[in-house]
Backbone as JSON, one array per atom type, in Angstrom:
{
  "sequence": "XXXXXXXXXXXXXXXXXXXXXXXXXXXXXXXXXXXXXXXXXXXXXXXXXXXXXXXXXXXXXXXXXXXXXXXXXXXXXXXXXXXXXXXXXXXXXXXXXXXXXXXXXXXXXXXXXXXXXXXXXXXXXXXXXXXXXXXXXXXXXXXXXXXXXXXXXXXXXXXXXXXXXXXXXXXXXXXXXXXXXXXXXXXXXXXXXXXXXXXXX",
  "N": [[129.71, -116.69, 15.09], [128.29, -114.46, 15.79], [125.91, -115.96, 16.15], [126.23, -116.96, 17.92], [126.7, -115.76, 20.47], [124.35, -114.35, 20.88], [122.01, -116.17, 21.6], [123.57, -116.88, 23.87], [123.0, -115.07, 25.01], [121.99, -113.8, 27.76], [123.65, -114.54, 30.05], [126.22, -113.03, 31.41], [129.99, -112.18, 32.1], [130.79, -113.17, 34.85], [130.14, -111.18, 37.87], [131.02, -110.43, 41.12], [128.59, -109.62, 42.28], [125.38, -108.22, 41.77], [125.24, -105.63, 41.5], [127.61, -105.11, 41.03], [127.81, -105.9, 38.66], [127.13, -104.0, 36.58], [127.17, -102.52, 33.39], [128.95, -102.54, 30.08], [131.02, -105.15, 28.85], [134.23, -103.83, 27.03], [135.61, -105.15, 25.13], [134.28, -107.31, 24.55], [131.36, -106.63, 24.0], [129.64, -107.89, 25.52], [127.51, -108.26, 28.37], [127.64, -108.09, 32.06], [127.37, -110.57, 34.7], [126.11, -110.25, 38.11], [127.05, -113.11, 40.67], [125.08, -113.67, 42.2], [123.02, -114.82, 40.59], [123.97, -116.31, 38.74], [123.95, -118.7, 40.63], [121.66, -118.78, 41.43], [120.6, -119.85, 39.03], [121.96, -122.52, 39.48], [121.6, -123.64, 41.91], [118.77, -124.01, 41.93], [116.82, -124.78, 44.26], [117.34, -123.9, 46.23], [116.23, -121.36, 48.35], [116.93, -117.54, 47.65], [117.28, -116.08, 49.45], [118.65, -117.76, 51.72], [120.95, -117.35, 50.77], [123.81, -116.41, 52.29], [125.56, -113.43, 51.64], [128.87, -111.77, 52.26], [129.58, -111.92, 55.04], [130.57, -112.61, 58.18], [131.33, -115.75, 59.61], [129.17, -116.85, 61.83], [130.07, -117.57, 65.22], [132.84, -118.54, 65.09], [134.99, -117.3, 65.84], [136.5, -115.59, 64.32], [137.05, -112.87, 61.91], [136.71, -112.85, 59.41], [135.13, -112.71, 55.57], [133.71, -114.77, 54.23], [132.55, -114.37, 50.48], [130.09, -115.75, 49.27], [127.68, -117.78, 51.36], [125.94, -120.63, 52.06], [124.3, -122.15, 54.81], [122.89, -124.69, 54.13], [123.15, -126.04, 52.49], [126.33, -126.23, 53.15], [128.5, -125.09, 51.85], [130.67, -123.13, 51.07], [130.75, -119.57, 48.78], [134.01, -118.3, 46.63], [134.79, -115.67, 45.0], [137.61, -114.92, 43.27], [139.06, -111.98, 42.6], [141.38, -110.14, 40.17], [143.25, -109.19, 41.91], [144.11, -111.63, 43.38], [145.52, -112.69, 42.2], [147.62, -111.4, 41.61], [149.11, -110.53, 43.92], [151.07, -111.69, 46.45], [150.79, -111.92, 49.02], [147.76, -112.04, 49.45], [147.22, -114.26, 48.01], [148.36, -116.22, 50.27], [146.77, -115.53, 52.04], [144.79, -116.65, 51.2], [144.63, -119.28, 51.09], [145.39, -119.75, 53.54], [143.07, -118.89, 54.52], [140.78, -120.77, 53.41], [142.0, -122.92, 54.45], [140.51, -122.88, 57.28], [138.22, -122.44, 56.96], [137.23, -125.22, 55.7], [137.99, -126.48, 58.11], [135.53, -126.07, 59.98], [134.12, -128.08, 58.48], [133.18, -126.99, 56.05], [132.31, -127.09, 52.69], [134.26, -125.64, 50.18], [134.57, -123.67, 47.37], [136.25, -121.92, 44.69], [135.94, -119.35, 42.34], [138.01, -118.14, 40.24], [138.79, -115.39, 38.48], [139.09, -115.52, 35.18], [137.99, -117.85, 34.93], [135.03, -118.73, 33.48], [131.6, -118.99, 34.14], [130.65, -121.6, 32.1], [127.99, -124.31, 30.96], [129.63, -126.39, 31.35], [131.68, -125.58, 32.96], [130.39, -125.26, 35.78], [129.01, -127.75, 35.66], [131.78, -129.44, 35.87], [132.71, -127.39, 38.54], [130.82, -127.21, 40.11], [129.41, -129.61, 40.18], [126.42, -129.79, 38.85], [124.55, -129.78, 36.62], [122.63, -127.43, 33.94], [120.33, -126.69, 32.17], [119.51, -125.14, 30.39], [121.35, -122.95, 28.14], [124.22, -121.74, 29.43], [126.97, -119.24, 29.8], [128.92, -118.06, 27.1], [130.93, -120.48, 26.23], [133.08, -119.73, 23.99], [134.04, -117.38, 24.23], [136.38, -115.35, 25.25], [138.09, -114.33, 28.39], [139.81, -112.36, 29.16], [141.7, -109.78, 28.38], [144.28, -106.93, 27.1], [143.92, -105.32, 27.22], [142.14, -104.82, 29.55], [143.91, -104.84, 31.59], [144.35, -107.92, 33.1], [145.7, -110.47, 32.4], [147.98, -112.96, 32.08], [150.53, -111.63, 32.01], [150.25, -109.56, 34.37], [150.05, -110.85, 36.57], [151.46, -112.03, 39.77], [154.51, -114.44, 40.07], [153.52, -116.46, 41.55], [151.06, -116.07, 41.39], [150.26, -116.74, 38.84], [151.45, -119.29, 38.95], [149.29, -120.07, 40.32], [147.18, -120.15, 38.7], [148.24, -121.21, 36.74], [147.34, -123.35, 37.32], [144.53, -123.79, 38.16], [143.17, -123.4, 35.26], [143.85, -126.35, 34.6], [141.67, -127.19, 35.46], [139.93, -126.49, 33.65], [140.43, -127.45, 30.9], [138.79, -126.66, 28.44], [137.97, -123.83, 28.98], [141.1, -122.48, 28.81], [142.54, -123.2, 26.65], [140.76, -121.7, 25.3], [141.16, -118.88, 25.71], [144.07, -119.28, 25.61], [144.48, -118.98, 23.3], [143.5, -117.09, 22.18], [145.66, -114.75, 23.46], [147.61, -115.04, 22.11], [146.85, -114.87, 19.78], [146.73, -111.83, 20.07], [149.44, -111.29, 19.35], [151.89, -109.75, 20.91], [153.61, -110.84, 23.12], [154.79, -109.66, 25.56], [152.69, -108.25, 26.88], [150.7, -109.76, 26.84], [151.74, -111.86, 27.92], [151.47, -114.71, 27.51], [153.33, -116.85, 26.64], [154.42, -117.32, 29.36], [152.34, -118.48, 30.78], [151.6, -120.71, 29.13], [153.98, -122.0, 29.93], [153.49, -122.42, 32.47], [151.39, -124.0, 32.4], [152.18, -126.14, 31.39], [153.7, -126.92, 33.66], [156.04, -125.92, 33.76], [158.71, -124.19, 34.96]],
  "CA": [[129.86, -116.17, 16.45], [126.92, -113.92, 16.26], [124.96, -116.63, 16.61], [126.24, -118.4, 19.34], [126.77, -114.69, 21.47], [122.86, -114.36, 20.65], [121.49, -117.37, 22.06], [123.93, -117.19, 25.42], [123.13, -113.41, 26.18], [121.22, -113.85, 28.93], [124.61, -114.74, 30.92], [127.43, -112.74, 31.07], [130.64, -112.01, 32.71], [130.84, -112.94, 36.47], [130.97, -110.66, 38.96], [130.55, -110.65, 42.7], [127.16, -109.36, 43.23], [124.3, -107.63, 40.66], [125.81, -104.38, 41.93], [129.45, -104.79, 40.91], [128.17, -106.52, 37.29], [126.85, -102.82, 35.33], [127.75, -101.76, 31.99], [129.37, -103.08, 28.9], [132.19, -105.3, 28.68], [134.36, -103.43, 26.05], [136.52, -105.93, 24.38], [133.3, -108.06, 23.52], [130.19, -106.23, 23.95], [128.56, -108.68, 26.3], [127.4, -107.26, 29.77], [128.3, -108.7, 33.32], [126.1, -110.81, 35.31], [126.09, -110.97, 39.2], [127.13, -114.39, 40.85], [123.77, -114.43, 42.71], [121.85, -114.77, 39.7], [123.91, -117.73, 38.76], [123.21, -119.17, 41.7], [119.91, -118.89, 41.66], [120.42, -121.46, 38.43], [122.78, -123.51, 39.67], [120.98, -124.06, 43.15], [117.49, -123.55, 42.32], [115.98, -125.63, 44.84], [117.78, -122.96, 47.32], [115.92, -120.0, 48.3], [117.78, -116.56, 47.41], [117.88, -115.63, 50.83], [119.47, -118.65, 52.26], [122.97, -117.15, 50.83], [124.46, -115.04, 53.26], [126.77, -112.56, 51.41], [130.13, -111.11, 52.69], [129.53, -111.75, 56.08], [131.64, -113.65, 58.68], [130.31, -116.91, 59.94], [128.62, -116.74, 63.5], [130.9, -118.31, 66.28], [133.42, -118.89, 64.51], [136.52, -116.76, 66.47], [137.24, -115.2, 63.19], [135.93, -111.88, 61.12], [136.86, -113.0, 57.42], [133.83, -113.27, 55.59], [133.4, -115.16, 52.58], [131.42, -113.7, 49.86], [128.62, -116.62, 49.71], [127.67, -119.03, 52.26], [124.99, -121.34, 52.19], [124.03, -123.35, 55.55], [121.63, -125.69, 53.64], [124.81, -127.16, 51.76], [127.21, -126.43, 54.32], [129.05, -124.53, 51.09], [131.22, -121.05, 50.62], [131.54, -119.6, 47.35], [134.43, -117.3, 46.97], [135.21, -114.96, 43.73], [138.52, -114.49, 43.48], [139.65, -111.26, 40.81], [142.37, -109.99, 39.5], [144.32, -108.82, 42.87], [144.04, -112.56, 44.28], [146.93, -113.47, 41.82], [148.85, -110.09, 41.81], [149.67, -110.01, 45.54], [151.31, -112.95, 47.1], [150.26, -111.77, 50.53], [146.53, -111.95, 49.19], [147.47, -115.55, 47.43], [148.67, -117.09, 51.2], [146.1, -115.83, 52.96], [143.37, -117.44, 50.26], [145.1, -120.85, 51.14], [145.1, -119.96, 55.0], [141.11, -119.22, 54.67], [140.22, -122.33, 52.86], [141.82, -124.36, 55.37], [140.07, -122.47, 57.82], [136.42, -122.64, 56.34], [137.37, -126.31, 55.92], [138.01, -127.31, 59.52], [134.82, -126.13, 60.43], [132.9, -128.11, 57.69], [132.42, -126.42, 54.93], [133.05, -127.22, 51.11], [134.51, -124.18, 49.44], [133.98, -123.74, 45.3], [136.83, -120.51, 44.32], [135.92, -119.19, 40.96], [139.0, -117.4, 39.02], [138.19, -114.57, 37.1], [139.04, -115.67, 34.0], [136.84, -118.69, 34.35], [133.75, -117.95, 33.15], [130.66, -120.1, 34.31], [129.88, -122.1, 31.19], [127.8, -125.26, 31.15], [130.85, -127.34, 31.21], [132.63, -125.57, 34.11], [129.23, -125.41, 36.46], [129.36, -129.03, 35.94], [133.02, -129.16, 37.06], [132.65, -126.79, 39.28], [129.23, -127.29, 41.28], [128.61, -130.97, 39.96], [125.39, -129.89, 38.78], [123.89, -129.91, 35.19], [121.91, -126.61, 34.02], [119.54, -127.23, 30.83], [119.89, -123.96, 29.83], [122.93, -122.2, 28.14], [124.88, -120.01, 30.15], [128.27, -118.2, 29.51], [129.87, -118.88, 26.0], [132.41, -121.13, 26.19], [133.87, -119.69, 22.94], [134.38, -115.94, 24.75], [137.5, -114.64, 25.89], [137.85, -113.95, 29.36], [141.29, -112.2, 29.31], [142.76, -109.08, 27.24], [145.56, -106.27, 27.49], [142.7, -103.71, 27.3], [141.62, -104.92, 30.57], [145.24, -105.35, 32.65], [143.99, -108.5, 33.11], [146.45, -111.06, 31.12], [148.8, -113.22, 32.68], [151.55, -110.65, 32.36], [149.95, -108.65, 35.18], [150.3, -111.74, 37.54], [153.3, -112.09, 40.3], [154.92, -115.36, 40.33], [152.87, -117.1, 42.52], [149.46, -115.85, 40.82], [150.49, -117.29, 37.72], [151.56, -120.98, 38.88], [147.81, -120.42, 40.37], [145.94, -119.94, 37.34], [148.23, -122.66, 35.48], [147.23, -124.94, 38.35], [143.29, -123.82, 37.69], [142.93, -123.73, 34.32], [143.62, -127.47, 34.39], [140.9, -127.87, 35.49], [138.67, -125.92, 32.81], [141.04, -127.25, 29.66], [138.22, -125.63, 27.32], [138.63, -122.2, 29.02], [142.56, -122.88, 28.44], [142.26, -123.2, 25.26], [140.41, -120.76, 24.33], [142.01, -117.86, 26.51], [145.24, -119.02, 25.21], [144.23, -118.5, 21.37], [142.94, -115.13, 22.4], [146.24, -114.12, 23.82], [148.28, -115.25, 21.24], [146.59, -113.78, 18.62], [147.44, -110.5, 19.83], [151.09, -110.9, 18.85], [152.4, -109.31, 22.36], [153.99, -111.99, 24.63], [154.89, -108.96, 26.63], [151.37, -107.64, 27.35], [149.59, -111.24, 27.25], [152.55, -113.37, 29.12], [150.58, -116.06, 26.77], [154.14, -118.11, 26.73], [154.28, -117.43, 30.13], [151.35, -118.96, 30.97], [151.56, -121.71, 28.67], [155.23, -122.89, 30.4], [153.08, -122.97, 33.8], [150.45, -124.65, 32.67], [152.93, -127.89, 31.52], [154.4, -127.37, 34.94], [157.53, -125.6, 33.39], [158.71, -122.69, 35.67]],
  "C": [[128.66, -115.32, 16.86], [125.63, -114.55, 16.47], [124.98, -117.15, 17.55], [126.45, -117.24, 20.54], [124.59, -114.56, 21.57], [122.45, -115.41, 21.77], [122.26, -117.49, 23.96], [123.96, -115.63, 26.3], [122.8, -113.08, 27.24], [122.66, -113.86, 29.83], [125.78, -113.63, 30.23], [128.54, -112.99, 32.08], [130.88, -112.23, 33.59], [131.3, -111.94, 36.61], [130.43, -110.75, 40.64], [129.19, -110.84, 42.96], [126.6, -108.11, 41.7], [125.06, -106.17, 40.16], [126.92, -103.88, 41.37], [128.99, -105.62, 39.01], [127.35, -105.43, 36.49], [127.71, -102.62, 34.51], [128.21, -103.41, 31.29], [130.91, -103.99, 28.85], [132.91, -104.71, 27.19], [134.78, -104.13, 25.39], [135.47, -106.75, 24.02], [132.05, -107.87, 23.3], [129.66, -106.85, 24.59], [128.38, -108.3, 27.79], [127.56, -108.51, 30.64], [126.86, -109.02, 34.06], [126.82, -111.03, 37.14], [125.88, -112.57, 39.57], [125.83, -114.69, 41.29], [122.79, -114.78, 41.83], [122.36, -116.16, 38.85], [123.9, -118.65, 39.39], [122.33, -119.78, 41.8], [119.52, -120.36, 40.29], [120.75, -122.47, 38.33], [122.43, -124.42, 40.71], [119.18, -123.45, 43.22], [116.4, -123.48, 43.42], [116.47, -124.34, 46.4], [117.52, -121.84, 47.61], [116.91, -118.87, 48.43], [118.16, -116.25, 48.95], [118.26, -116.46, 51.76], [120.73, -118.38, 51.84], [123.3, -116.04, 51.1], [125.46, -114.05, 52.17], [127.36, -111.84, 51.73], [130.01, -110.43, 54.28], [130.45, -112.94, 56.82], [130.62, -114.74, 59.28], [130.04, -116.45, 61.52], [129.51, -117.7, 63.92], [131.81, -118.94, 65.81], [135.07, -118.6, 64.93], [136.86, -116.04, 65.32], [136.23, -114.08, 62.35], [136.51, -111.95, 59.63], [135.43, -113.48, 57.15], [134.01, -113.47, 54.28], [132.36, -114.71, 51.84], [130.39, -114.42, 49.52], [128.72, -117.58, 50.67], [126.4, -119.37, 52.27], [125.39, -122.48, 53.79], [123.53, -124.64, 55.07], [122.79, -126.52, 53.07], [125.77, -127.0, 52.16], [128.81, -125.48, 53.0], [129.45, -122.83, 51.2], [131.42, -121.22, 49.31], [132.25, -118.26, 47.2], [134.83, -117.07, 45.16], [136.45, -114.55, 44.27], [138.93, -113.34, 41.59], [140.7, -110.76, 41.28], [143.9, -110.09, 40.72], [144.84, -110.09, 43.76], [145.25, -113.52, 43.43], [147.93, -112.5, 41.38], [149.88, -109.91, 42.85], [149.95, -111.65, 46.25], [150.94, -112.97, 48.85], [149.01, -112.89, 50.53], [146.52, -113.91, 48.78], [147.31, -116.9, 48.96], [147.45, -116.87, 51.91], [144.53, -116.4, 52.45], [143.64, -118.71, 50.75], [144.74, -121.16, 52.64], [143.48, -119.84, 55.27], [140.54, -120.14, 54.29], [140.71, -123.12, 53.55], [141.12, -124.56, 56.52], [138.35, -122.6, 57.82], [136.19, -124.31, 56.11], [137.44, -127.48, 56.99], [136.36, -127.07, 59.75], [133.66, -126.56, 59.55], [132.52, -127.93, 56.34], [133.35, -126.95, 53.41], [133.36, -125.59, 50.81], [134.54, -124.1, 48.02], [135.0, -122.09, 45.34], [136.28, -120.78, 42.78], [136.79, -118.2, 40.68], [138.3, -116.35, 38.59], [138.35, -114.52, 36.24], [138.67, -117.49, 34.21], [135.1, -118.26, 34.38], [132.34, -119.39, 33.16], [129.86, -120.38, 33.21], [129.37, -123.45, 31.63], [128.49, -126.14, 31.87], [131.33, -127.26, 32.83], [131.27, -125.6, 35.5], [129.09, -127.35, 36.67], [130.43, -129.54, 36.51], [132.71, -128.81, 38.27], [131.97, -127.2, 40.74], [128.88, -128.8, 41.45], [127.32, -131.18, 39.36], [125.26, -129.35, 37.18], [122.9, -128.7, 34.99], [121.51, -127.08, 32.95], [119.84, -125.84, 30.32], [121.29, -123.33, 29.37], [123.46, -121.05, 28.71], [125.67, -119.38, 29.71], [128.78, -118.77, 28.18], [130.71, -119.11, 25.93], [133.41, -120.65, 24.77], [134.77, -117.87, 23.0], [135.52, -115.97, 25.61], [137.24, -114.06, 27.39], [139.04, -112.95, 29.89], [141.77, -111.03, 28.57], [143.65, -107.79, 27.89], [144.56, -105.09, 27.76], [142.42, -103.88, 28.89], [143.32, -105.61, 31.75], [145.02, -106.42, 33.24], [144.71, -109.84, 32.95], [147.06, -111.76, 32.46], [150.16, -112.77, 33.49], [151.55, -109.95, 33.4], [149.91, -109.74, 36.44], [151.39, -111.56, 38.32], [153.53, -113.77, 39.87], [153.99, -116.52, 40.55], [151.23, -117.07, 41.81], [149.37, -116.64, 39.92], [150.94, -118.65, 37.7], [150.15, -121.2, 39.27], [146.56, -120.4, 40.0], [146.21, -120.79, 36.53], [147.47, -123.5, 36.42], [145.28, -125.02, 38.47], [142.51, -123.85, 36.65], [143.05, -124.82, 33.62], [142.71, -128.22, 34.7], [139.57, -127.93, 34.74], [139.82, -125.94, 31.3], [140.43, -126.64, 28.71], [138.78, -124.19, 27.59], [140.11, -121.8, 29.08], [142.87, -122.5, 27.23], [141.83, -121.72, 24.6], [140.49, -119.28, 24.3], [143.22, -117.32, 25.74], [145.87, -118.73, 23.97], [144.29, -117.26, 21.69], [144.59, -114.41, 22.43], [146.89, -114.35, 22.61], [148.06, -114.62, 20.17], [146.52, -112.18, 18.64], [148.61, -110.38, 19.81], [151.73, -110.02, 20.33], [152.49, -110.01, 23.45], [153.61, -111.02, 25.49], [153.77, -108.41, 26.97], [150.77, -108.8, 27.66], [150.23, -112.24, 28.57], [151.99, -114.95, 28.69], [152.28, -117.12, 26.82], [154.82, -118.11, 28.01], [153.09, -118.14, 31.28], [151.51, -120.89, 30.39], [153.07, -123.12, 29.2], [154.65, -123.67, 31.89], [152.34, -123.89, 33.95], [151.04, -126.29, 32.24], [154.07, -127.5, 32.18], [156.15, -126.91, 34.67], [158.03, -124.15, 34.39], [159.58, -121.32, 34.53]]
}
């Protein structure tokens, strides 16, 4: 493991913006990287300042503003953390903005916060191939230290993390080891999780 944290240090953690990714993650020692910086390797060909951040679109009738937007690819990219599967308010009106950013055009890309932009999911994700290694697919994105877990989900959050983590079965996987091996359903919700994700309520 210390070899394969080595080699992918350069990337860490998502978070929103450069700003919001300081310090140490504690539970694995690896520090937090702003989304614009994976960006920048995911869409090279796209100058930095072609992505608007957390502004509302021009003429649009509407002041929600997604936290990236590219014109050049007609793309939003929205971070969704922790509170976007806590709050079922927060949940409906993620569904009512994506259909919204959709009429007028646009692809939308949500990233989870417990997916973590590795190779794999960037390919998913974006469609696009990086040569370089980014995030280690073998890192935990998830623990009780960080209220974080499934357990801390409502209802609704938690059929929408089984219903996204099918689409990143590695980061599934290797989440759902994590939780498990701390022996505390009740803090992880790991067999809560695992009923949603084969569609069991």
């Amino acid at each position: 493991m210390a070899e394969s944290n080595q080699r992918y240090s350069k990337w860490g953690f998502v978070r929103e913006t450069r700003n919001m990714a300081s310090g140490i993650d504690k539970e694995t020692g690896l520090n937090r990287t702003g989304l614009e910086d994976y960006i920048k390797v995911i869409f090279p060909e796209i100058p930095e300042d072609h992505w608007v951040h957390n502004k509302s679109i021009p003429d649009s009738g509407r002041r929600i503003r997604p936290d990236y937007r590219c014109e050049d690819l007609k793309l939003l990219i929205e971070f969704d953390g922790l509170q976007h599967y806590q709050q079922p308010d927060k949940i409906r009106k993620d569904r009512e903005n994506q259909t919204f950013y959709e009429s007028l055009g646009y692809k939308v890309i949500r990233i989870p916060y417990f997916i973590q932009l590795t190779n794999e999911v960037v390919k998913t994700m974006f469609g696009r191939e990086v040569s370089e290694p980014l995030f280690d697919p073998s890192v935990t994105s998830m623990a009780i230290s960080g209220s974080n877990t499934p357990a801390f989900c409502c209802p609704a959050g938690l059929q929408r993390m089984a219903e996204e983590f099918r689409l990143y079965p590695q980061q599934y996987k290797v989440n759902l080891e994590f939780l498990e091996s701390q022996n505390d359903d009740f803090m992880t919700g790991a067999s809560l999780l695992k009923a949603a994700y084969k569609g069991k309520s």
